[in-house]
C-alpha positions as MATLAB code, in Angstrom:
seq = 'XXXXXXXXXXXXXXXXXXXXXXXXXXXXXXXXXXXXXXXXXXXXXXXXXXXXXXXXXXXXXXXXXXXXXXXXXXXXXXXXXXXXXXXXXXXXXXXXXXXXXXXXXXXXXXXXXXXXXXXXXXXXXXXXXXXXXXXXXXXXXXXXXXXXXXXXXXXXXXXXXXXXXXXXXXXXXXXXXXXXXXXXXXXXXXXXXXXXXXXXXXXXXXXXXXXXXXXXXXXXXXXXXXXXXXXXXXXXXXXXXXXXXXXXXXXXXXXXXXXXXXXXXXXXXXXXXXXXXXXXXXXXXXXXXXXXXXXXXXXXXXXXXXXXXXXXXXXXXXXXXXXXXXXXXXXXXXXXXXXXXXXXXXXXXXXXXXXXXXXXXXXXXXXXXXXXXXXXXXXXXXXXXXXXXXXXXXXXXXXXXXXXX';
ca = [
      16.252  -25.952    9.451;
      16.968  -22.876    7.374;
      19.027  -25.096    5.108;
      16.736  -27.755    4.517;
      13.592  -24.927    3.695;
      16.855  -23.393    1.386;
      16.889  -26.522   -0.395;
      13.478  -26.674   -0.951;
      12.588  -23.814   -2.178;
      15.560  -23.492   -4.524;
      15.141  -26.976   -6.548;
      11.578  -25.970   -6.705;
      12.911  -22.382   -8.351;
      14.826  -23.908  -10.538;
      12.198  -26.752  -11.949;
       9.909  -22.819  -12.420;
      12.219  -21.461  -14.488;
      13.154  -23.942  -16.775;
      10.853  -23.240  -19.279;
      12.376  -20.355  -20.594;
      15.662  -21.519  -21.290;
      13.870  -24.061  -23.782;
      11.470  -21.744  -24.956;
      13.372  -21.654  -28.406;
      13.675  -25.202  -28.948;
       9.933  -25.387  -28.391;
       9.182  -23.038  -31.259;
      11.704  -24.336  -33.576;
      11.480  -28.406  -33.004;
       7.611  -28.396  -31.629;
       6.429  -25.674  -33.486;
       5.041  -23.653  -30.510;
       3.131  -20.331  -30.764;
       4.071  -17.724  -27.903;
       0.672  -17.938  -26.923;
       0.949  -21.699  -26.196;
       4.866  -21.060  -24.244;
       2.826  -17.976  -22.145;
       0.347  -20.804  -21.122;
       2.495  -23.210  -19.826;
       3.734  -20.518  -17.114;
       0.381  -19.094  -16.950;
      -1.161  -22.952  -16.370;
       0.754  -23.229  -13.088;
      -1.112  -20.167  -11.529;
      -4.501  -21.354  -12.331;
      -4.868  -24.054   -9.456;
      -3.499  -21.415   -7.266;
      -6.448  -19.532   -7.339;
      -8.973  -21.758   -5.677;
      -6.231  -23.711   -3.381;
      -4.028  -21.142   -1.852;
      -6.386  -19.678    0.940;
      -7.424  -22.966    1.398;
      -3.868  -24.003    2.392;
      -3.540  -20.786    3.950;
      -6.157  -21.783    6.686;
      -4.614  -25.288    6.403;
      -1.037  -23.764    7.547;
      -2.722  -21.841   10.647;
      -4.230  -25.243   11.523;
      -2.431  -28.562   10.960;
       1.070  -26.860   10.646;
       3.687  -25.161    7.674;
       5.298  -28.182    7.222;
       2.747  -30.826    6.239;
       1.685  -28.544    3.753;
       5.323  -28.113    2.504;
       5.869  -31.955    1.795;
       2.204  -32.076    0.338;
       3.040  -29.455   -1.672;
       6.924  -30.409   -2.870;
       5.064  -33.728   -3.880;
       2.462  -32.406   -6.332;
       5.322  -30.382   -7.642;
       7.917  -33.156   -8.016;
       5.195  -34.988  -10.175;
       4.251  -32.156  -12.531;
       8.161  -31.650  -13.083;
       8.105  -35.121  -14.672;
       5.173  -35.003  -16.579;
       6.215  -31.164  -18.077;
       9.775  -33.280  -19.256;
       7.071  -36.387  -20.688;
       5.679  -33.571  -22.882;
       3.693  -35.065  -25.560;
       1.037  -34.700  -26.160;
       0.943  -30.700  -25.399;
      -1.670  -31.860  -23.476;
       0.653  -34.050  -21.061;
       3.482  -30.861  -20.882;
       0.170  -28.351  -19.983;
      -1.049  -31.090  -17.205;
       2.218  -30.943  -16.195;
       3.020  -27.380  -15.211;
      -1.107  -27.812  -13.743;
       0.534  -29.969  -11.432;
       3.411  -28.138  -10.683;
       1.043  -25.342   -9.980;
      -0.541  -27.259   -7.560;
       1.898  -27.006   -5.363;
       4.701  -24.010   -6.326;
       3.274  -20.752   -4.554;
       2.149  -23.214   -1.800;
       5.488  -24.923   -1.340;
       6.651  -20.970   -0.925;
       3.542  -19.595    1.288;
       4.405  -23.048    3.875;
       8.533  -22.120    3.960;
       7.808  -18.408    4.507;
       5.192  -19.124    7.761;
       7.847  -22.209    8.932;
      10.917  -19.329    8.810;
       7.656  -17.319   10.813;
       7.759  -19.566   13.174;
      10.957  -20.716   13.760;
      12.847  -17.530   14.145;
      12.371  -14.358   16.406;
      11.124  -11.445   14.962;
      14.422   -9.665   15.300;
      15.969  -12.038   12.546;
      13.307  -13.126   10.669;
      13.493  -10.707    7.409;
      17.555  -11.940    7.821;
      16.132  -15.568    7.640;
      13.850  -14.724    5.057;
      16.147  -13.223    3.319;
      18.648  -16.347    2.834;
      15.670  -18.128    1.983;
      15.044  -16.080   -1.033;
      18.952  -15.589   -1.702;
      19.152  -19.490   -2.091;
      15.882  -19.466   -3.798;
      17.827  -17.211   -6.391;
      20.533  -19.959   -6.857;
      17.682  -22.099   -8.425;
      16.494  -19.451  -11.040;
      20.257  -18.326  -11.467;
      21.195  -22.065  -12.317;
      17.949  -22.520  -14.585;
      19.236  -19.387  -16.648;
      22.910  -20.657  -17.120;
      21.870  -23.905  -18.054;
      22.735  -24.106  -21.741;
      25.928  -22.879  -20.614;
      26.412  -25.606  -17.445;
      24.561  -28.111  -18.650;
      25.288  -27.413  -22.837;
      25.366  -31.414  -22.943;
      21.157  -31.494  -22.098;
      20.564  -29.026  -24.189;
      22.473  -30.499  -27.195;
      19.859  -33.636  -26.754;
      16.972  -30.903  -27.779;
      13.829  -29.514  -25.383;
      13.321  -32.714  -23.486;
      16.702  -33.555  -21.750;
      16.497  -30.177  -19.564;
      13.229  -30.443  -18.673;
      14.613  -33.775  -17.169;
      16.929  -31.983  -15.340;
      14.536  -29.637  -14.112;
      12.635  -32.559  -12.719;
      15.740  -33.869  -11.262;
      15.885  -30.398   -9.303;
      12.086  -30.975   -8.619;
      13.039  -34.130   -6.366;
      15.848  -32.456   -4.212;
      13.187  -29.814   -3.257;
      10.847  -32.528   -2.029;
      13.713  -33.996   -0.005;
      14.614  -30.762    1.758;
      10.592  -30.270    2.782;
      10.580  -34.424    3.923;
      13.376  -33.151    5.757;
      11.784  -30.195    7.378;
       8.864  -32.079    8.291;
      11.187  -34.562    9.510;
      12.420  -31.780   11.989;
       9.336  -30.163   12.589;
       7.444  -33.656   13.802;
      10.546  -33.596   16.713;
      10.158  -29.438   17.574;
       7.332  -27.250   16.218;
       6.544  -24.381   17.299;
       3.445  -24.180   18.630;
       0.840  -21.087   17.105;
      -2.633  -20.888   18.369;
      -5.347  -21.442   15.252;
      -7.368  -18.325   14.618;
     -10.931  -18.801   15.785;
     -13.406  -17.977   13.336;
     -13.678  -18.668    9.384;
     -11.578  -17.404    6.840;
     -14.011  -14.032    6.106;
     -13.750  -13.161    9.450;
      -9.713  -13.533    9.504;
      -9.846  -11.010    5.925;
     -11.697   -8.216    7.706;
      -9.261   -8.364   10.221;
      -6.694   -7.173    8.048;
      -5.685   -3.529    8.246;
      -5.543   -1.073    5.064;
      -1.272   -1.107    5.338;
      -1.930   -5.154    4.228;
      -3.994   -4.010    1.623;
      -1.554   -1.663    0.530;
       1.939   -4.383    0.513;
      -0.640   -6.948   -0.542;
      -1.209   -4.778   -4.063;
       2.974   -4.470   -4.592;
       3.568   -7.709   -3.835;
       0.720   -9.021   -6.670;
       1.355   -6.780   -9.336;
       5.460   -6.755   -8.492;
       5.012  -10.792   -8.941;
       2.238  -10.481  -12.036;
       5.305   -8.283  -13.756;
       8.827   -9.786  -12.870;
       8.037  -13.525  -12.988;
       6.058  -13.314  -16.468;
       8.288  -11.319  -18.495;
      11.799  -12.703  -16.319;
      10.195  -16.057  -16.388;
       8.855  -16.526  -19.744;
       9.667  -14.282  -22.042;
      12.368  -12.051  -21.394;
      15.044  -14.638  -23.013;
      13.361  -14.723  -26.516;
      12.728  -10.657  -26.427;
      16.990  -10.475  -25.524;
      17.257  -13.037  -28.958;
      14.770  -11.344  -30.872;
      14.770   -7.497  -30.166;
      18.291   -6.925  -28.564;
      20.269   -9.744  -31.317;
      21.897  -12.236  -28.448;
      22.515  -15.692  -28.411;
      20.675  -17.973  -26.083;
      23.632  -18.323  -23.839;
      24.199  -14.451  -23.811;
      20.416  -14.159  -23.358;
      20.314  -16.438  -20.675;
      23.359  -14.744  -19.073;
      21.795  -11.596  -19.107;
      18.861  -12.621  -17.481;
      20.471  -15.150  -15.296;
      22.253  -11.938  -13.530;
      18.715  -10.543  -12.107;
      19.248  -13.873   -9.821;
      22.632  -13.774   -9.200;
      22.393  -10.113   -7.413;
      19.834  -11.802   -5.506;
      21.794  -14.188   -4.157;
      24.432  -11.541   -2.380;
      21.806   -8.250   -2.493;
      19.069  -10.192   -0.456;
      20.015  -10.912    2.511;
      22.103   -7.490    2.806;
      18.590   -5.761    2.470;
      16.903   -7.807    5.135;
      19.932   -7.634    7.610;
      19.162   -3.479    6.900;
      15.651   -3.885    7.333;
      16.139   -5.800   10.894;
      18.790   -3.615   12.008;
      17.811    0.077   10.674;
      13.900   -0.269   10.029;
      12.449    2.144    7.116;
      11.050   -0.690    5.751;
       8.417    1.179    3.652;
      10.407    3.488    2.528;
      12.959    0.401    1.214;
       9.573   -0.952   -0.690;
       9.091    2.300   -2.356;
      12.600    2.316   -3.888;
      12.307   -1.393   -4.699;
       9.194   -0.592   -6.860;
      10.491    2.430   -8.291;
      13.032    0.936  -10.454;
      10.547   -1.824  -12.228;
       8.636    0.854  -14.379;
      11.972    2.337  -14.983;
      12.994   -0.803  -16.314;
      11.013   -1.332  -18.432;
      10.709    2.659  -20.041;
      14.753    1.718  -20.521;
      14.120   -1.798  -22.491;
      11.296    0.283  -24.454;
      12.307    3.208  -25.271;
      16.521    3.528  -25.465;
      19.329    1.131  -26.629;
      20.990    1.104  -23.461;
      23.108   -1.852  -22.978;
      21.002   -4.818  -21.122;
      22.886   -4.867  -18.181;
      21.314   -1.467  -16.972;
      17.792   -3.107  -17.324;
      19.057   -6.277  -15.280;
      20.674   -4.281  -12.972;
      17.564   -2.037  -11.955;
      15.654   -5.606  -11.795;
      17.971   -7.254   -9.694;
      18.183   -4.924   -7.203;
      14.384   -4.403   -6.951;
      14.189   -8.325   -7.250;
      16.796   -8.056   -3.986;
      14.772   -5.243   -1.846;
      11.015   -6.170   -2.004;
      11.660  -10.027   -1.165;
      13.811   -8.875    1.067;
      11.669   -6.466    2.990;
       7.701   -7.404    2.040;
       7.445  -10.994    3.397;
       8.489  -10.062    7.107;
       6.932   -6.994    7.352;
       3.401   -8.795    6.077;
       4.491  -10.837    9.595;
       4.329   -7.217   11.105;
       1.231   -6.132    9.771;
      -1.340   -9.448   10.863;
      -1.920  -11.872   14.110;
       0.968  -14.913   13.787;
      -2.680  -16.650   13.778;
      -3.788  -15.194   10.826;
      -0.469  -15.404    8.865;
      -1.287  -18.406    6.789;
      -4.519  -16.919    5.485;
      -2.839  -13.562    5.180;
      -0.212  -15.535    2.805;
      -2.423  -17.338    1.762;
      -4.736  -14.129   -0.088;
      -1.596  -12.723   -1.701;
      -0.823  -16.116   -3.232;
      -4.264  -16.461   -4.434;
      -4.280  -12.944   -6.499;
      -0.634  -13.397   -7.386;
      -1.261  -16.451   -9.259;
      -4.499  -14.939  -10.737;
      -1.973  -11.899  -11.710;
       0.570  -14.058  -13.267;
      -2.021  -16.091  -14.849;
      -3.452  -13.073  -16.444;
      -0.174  -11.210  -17.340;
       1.310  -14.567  -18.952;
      -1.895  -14.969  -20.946;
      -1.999  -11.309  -22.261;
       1.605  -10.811  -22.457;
       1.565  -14.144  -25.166;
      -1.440  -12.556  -27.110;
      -0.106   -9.041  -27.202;
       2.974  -10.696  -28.274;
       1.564  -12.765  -31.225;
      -1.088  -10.300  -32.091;
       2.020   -7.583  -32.656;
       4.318  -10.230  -34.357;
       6.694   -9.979  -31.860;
      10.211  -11.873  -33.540;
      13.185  -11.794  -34.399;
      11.793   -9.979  -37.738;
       9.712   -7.648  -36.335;
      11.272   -6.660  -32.801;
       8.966   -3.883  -32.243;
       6.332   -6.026  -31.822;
       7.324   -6.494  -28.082;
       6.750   -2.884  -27.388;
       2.896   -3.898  -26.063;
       4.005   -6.487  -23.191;
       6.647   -3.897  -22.491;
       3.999   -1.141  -22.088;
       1.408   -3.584  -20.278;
       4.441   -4.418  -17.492;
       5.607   -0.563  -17.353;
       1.780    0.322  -16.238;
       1.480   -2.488  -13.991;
       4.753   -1.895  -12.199;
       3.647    1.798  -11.919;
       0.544    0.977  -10.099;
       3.013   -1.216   -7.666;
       5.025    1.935   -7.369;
       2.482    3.832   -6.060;
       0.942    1.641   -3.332;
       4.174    1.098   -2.354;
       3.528    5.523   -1.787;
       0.753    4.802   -0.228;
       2.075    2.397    2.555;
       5.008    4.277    3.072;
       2.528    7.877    4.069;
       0.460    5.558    6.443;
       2.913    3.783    7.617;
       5.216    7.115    8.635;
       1.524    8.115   10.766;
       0.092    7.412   13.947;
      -1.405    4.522   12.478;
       1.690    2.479   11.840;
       2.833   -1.086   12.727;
       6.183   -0.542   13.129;
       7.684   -0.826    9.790;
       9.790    1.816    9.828;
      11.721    0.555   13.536;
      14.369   -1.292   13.711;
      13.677   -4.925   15.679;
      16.553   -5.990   18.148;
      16.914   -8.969   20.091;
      17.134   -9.283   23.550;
];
């Protein structure tokens, strides 16, 4: 089971990603603004916004892995019409599509590894999930290195690829479904309509629910979208080296991931992990601003934040709300994530062409760098927040360890 949601998730990773790899060939052959490269990241959050809570309540009532294969679908199509690509028109409707089902696809595998494994193992479970998951983004990255012979065909062959990756992810969720039809765990549906199931929620939700948003509204955007051109343009690399570089945030994923959940189930101090997680994005991002350190420093802050919050903030949401609820409470931080990275693609491409951020005026990054640093700051501190309640008489248990048996 935890294979098949692996596979999944990570050919649905990898079809995400892909866009920055060809971001240069889309300015230089198609003659596309960063604006328009920001929107076609930005695009996939926007159906996200109205459908997640509504798939939320649809996990907590006709099951995780319906929704998976419904999901893997919308996003399999999407990958194919982002590789069509022209009109601009056809690429945007594309990554719409995509959107339709991406944060979904990811909300349905976290509440089936819920379900399907005891609490004592689940941020361990969760964890491999995401360290696969990683493979896909890692893979996306190295492409032009990997997969040179796409890329020597120009923007379009890669994006084929990426749809290629698109269609193994919607065989692993057939195949979970498959699984799930023979053995599904069985959750009660929360009575009661969605309102009811939000004031439910206690302020330490509120509290991981702000991290996870903003951490999400500031790694995926700039990792994601634009953090490839800023290596080429502001730091002087290559594409490959660029890629490389960034490529290396996923690859200490892969390993660093599950290490941190196997910590978190065995030792506890799971708020306390959160608050280190966060601390090192806004340091990140003061390095890449304001020093000449080499790049790897900056990756390897990211990475292993990228490695502890996964890691750690999915199972302990599990912690925090009813099993009944935990579609809806997905569900809400899907909703505002994709708002976030909506917004933070959006501005990120208009500070960027409003500075004349390229490869002759690298300073003109320095706003998106500034915009991130604040956001990941305001993580940081919720991440405080949680940590002092948490640490009370009003905790849920984050900081214990959970054993079996």
């Amino acid at each position: 089971m935890l294979a098949l949601l692996s596979l999944a998730i990570a050919g649905n990773y990898y079809a995400f990603d892909s866009i920055a790899p060809v971001a240069g060939f889309l300015r230089a052959q198609r003659g596309f603004s960063q604006s328009q490269i920001g929107l076609l990241n930005a695009v996939i959050g926007l159906p996200n916004i109205p459908l997640s809570l509504v798939a939320g309540v649809l996990i907590d009532r006709i099951g995780a892995a319906r929704v998976a294969a419904g999901t893997a679908a919308f996003c399999c199509v999407g990958a194919v019409l982002t590789a069509l690509g022209e009109p601009f028109g056809v690429m945007v409707l594309g990554r719409f599509l995509f959107g339709i089902g991406e944060e979904t696809l990811l909300i349905a595998l976290l509440a089936g590894v819920a379900q399907w494994f005891e609490a004592s193992g689940a941020a361990f479970a969760m964890s491999l999930l995401f360290s696969l998951a990683r493979v896909g983004s890692y893979m996306a990255d190295i492409s032009p290195s990997w997969a040179a012979g796409f890329y020597a065909g120009g923007w379009r062959p890669p994006l084929f690829l990426a749809a290629g990756f698109s269609g193994i992810s919607l065989l692993g969720a057939l195949g979970y479904l498959v699984i799930d039809w023979r053995r599904r765990p069985v959750t009660a549906p929360g009575p009661g309509g969605w309102v009811l199931g939000l004031g439910s929620f206690d302020r330490s939700y509120w509290y991981i629910l702000t991290l996870n948003v903003l951490f999400a509204s500031v790694f995926f955007p700039f990792r994601s979208t634009f953090a490839i051109a800023f290596f080429q343009d502001a730091k002087g690399l290559t594409l490959a080296a660029a890629g490389l570089v960034n490529s290396w945030v996923f690859f200490t994923a892969i390993f660093a991931t599950p290490v941190f959940g196997l910590i978190a189930d065995r030792f506890g101090h799971r708020a306390m992990l959160l608050t280190l997680g966060a601390a090192l994005m806004p340091l990140n991002f003061l390095t890449l601003g304001a020093t000449d350190w080499s790049l790897w420093i900056s990756t390897a802050m990211m990475g292993l934040s990228f490695s502890v919050v996964p890691a750690v903030i999915w199972p302990a949401t599990a912690m925090l709300v009813e099993p009944r609820r935990l579609g809806l409470a997905y569900g809400l931080i899907n909703v505002l994530q994709s708002l976030g990275m909506t917004v933070c693609n959006l501005a990120a491409g208009w500070l960027n062409d409003g500075a004349g951020a390229g490869p002759h005026h690298p300073a003109g990054y320095l706003p998106m760098l500034l915009m991130f640093g604040i956001l990941a700051t305001v993580g940081f501190v919720a991440t405080v927040l949680l940590w002092v309640r948490e640490s009370g008489p009003r905790g849920h248990g984050l900081n214990a360890a959970i054993r079996a048996g």
